[in-house]
Backbone as CSV, one residue per row, in Angstrom:
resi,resn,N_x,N_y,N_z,CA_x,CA_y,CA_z,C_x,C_y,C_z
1,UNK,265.336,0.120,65.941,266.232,-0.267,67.009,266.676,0.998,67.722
2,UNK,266.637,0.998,69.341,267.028,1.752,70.005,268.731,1.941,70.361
3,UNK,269.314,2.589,70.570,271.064,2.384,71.113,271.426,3.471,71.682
4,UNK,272.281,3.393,72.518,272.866,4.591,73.459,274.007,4.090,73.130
5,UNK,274.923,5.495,73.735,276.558,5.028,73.466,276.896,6.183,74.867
6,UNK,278.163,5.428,75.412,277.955,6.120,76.731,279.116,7.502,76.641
7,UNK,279.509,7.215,75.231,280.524,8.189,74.762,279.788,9.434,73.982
8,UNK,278.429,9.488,73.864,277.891,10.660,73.678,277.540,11.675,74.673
9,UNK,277.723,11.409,75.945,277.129,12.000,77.220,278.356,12.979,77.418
10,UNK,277.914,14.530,77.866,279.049,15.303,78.001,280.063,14.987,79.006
11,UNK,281.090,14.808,78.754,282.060,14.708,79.309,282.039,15.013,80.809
12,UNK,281.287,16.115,81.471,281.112,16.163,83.114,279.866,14.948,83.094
13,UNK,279.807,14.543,82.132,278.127,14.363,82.751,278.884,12.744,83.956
14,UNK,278.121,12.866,84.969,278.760,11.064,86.039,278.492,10.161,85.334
15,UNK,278.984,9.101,85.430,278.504,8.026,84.984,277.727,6.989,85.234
16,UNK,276.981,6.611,84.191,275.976,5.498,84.807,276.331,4.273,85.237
17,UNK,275.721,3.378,85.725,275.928,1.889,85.928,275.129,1.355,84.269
18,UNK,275.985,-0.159,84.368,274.766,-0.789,83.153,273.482,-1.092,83.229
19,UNK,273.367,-1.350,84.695,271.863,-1.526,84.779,271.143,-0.202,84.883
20,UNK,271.708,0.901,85.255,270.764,2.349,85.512,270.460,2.534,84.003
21,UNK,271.542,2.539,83.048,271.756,2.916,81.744,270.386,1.897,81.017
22,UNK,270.189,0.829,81.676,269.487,-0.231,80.436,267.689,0.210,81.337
23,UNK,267.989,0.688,82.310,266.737,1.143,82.582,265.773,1.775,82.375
24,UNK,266.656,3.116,82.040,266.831,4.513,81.312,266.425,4.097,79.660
25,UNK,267.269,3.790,78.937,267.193,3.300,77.908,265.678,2.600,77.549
26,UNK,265.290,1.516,78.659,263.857,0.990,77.903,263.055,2.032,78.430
27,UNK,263.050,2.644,79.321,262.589,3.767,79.861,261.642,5.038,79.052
28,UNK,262.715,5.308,78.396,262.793,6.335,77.278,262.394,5.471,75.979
29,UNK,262.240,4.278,75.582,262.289,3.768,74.199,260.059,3.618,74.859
30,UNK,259.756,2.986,76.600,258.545,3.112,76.316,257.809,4.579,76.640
31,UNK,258.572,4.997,76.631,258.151,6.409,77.302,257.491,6.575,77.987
32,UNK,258.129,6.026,79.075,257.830,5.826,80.623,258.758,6.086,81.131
33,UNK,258.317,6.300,82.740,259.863,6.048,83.586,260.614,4.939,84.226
34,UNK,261.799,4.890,84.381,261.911,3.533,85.006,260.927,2.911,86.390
35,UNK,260.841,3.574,86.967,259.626,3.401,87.819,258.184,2.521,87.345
36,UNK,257.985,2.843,86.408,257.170,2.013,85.429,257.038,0.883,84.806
37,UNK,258.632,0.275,84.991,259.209,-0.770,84.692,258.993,-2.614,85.345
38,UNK,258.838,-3.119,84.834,259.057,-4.171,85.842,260.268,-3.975,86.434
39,UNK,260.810,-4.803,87.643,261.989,-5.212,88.604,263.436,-5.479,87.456
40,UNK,264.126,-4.679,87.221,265.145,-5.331,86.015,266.061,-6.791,86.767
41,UNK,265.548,-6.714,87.983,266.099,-8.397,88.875,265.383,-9.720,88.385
42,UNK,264.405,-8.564,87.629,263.241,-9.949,87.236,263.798,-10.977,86.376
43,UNK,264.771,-10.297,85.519,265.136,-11.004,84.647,266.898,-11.113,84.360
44,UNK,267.410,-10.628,85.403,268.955,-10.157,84.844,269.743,-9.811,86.525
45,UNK,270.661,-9.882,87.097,271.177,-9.371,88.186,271.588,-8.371,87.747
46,UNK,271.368,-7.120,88.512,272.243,-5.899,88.261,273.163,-5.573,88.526
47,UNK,273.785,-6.120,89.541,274.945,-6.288,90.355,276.001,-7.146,89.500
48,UNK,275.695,-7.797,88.850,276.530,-8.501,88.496,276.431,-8.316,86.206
49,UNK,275.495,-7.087,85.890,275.607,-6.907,84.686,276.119,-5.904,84.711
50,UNK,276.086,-4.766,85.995,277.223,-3.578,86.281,278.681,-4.167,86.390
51,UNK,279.226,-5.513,87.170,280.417,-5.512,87.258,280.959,-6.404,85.903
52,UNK,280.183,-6.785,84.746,280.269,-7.885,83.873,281.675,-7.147,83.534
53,UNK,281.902,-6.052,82.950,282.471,-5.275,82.275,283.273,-4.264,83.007
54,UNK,283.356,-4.343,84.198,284.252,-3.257,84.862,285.121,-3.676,85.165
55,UNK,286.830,-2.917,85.292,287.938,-3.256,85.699,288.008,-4.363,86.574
56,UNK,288.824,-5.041,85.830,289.385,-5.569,86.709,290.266,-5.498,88.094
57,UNK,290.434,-5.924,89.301,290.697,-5.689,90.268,292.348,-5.235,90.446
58,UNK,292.606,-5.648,89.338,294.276,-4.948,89.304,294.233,-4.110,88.127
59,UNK,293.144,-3.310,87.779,292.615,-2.215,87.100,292.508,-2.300,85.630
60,UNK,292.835,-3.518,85.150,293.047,-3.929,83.654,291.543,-4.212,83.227
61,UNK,291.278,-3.878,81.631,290.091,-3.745,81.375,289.938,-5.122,81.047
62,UNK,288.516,-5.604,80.636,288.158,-7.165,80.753,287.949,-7.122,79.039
63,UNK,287.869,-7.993,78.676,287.771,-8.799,77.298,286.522,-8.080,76.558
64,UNK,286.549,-7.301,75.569,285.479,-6.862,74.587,284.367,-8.449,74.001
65,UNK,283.416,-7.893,74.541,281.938,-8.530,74.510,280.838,-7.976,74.376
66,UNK,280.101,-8.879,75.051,278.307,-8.744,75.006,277.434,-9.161,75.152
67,UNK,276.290,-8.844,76.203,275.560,-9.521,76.667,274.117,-9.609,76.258
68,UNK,273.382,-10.225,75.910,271.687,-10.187,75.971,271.067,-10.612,76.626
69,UNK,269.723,-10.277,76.802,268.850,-10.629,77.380,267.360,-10.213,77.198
70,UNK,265.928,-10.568,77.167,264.375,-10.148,77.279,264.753,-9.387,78.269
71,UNK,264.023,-7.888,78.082,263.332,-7.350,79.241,262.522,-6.614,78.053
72,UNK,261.323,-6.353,79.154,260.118,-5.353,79.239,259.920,-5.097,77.817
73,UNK,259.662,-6.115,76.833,258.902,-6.654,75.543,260.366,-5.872,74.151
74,UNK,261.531,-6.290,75.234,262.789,-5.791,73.739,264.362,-6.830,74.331
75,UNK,264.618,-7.055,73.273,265.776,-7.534,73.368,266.855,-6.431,73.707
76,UNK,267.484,-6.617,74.967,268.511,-5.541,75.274,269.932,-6.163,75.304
77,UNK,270.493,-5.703,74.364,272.359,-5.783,74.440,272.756,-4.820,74.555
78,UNK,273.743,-5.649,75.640,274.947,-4.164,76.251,275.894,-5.065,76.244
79,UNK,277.249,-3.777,75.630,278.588,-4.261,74.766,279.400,-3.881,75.950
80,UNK,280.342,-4.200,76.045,282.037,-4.288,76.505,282.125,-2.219,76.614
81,UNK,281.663,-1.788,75.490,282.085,-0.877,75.205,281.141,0.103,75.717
82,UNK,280.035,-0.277,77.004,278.961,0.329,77.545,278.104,0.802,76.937
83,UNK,277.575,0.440,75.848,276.446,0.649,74.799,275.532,-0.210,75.142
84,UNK,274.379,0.561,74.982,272.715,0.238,74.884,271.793,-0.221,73.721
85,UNK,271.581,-1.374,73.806,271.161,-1.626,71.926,269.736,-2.217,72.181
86,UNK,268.576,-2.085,71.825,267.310,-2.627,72.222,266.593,-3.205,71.046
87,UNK,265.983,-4.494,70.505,265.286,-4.268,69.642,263.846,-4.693,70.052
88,UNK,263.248,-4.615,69.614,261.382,-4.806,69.904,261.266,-6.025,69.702
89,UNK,260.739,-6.662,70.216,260.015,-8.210,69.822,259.061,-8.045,68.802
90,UNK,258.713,-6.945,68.911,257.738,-7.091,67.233,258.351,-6.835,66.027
91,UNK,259.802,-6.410,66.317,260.176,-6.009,64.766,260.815,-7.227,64.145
């Protein structure tokens, strides 16, 4: 199993979106680039798996969760807590 945690990235480093992050993530797990990828629209809105988890509009954080979904031959969950979790369909 693959996982990112967005709390390992140095402290200047910007921050990602969830969908750049889950891109990246299968990205690097096929060792490829995202470019290489199918459309991550193919299977998931990005627009709306970036805002699943972001402040709320009167800046309050939203409810600890988690989402799944198939992409590009791995099960990808991403937590509340902006973590990257992938597992393989073959394992």
């Amino acid at each position: 199993m693959y996982s990112t945690n967005p709390h390992d990235e140095p402290p200047d480093a910007s921050p990602h979106s969830l969908s750049t992050r889950v891109l990246t993530a299968v990205a690097d797990a096929k060792e490829c680039t995202p470019d290489d990828l199918e459309p991550l629209y193919n299977v998931v809105n990005p627009e709306a798996l970036d805002e699943l988890f972001a402040p709320q509009a009167d800046g309050t954080t939203r409810a600890d969760g988690s989402v799944s979904f198939q992409y590009a031959g791995y099960r990808v969950t991403v937590s509340s807590e902006g973590n990257v979790s992938l597992e393989s369909h073959n394992a």
